[in-house]
C-alpha positions as CSV (number, residue, x, y, z in Angstrom):
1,X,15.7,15.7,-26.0
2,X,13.2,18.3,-27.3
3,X,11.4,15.5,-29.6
4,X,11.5,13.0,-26.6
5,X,9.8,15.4,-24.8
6,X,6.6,16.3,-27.4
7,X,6.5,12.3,-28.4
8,X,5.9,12.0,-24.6
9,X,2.9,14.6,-25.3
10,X,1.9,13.0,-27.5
11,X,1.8,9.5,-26.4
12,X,0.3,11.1,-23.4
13,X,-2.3,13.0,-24.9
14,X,-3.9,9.8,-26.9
15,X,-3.7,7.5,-23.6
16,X,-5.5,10.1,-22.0
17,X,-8.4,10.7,-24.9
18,X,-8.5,7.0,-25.5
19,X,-8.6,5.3,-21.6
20,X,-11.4,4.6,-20.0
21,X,-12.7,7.0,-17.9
22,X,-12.8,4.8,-14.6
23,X,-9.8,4.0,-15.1
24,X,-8.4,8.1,-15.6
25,X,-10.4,9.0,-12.3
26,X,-8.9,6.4,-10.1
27,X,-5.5,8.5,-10.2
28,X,-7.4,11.6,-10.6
29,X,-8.0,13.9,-8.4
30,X,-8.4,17.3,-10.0
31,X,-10.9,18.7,-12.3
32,X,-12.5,15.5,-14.0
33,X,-12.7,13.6,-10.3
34,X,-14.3,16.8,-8.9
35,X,-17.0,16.9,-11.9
36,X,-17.5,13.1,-11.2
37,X,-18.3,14.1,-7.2
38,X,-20.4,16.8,-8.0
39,X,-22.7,15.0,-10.3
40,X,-26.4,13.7,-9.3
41,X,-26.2,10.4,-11.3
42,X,-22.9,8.4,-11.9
43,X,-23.6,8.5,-15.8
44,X,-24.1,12.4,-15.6
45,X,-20.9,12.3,-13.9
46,X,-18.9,10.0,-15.8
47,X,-19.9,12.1,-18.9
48,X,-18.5,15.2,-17.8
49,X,-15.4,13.2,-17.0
50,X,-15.1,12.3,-20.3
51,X,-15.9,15.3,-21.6
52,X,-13.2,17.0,-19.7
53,X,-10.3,14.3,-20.4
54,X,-11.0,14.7,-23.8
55,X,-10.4,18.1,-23.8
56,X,-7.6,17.7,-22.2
57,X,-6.0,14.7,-24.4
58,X,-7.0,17.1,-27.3
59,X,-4.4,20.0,-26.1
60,X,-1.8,17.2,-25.4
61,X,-1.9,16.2,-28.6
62,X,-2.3,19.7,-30.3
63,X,0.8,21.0,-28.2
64,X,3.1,17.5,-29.6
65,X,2.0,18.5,-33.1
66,X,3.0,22.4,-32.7
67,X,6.1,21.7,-31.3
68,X,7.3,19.0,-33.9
69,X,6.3,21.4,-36.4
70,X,8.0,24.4,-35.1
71,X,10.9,22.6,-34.0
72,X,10.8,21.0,-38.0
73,X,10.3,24.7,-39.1
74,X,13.7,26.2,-37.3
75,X,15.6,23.0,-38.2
76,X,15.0,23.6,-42.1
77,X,15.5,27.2,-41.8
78,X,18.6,27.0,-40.1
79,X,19.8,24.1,-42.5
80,X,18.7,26.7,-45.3
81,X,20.8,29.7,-44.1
């Protein structure tokens, strides 16, 4: 169930760095849609958007690939013992 989980991170975290951005802010309403509102211009805007989703894909990612690996880690240490 653990590996379901961080897969689901994962899998998560590269639709949300890869998506298009208009298509992340129409079910968006924290940080990213609030950067996009704020903005003067529409590109400004949709640049910060992006900026911040791929931030956030980013962690997504990075916490799938720590937990597989510590979850990997405990597994051959308690097949070692």
């Amino acid at each position: 169930m653990d590996y379901l989980a961080l897969l689901g991170f994962g899998i998560a975290g590269l639709y949300i760095w890869f998506a298009p951005t208009e298509r992340l802010l129409k079910n968006d309403y924290g940080l990213a849609k609030i950067y996009y509102w704020r903005a003067k211009d529409k590109d400004v805007g949709l640049k910060k958007a992006r900026e911040y989703y791929t931030k956030l894909g980013k962690i997504f990612v990075f916490v799938s690939i720590a937990g597989l690996l510590i979850k990997l880690f405990f597994v051959l240490l308690s097949s070692a013992t």
